[in-house]
N, C-alpha and C positions, 0 to 999 in steps of 0.2 A: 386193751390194757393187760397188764401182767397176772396173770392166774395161777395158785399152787393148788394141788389138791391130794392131797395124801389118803394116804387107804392101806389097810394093813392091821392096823391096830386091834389088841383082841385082848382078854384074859388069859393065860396061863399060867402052868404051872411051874414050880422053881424050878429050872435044869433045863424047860423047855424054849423051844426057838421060835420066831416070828420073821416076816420078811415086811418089813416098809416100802412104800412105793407114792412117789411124790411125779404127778404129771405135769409139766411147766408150759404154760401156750401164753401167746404174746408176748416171749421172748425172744428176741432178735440174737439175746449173746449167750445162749444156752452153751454150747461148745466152746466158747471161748474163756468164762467168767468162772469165780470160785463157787461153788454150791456147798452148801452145809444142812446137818442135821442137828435137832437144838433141842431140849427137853424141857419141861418143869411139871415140879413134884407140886401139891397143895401148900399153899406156902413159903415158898422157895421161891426163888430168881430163874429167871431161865440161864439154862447153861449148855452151851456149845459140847455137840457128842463126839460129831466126825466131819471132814469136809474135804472136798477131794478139788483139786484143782482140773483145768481142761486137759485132754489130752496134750493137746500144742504145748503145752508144759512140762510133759514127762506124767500128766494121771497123777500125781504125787497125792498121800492121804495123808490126814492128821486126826489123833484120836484125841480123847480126853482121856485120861492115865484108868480111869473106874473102868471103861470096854475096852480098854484096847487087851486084844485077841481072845475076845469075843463078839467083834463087833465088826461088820464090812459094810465101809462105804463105796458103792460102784455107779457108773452114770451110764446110758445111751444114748449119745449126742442126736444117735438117727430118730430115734423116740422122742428126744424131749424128756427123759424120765430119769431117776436118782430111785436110788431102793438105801437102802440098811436093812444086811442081813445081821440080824440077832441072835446069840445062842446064848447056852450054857445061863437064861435070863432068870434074875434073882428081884428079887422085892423092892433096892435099890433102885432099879429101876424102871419101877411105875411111873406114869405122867403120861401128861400130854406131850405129842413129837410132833414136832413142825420142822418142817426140812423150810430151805431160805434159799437166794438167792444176792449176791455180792456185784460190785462193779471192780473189786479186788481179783488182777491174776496169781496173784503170790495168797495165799489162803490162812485164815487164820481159824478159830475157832472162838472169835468174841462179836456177840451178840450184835455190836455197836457198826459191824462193820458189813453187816446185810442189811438190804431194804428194803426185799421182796419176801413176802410171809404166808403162809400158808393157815390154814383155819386151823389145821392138827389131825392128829389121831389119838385118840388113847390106848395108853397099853396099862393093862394090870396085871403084876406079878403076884402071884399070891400061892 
């Protein structure tokens, strides 16, 4: 069956960077399919970070407007693996980060349209 498993997550401090890393096994369409990274705060909705399309598509990324150019999403089809590298990290964005998985080659960033989920990491800004 399909597994995420994220790792990365940490405390720091405002201004500081973190690297996410999400390892995906028993998937068959890792290279080919949209992968995303997704958040929520306590209380909050989850909400779609970054998501990057397969290479066979052009790698194309889409951000959520709050990181975008602080925020990279990158994949290694030969891994298995999706990171989000995080900088310049403020308060805003504390929560839980579950990177996902899509049957969508054109990539969006809503929630609705992944169906592989990962358990999380948390990050705290403070």
């Amino acid at each position: 069956h399909v597994q995420l498993v994220e790792s990365g997550g940490d405390s720091v401090q405002v201004g500081g960077s973190l690297t996410l890393t999400c390892v995906v096994s028993g998937y068959d369409y890792f290279s080919t399919n949209c992968l995303g990274w997704f958040r929520q705060a306590p209380g909050k909705p989850r909400e779609g970070v970054a998501a990057i399309d397969s290479g066979l598509s052009g790698g194309s990324t889409s951000y959520a407007g709050a990181v975008k150019g602080r925020f990279t999403i990158s994949r290694d089809n030969h891994q298995n693996t999706l990171f989000l590298q995080m900088n310049s990290l403020n308060p805003e964005d504390s929560g839980m980060y579950y990177c996902a998985t899509s049957d969508d080659f054109s990539c969006t960033l809503l929630t609705a349209r992944y169906n592989n989920w990962g358990w999380g990491t948390q990050v705290t800004v403070s």
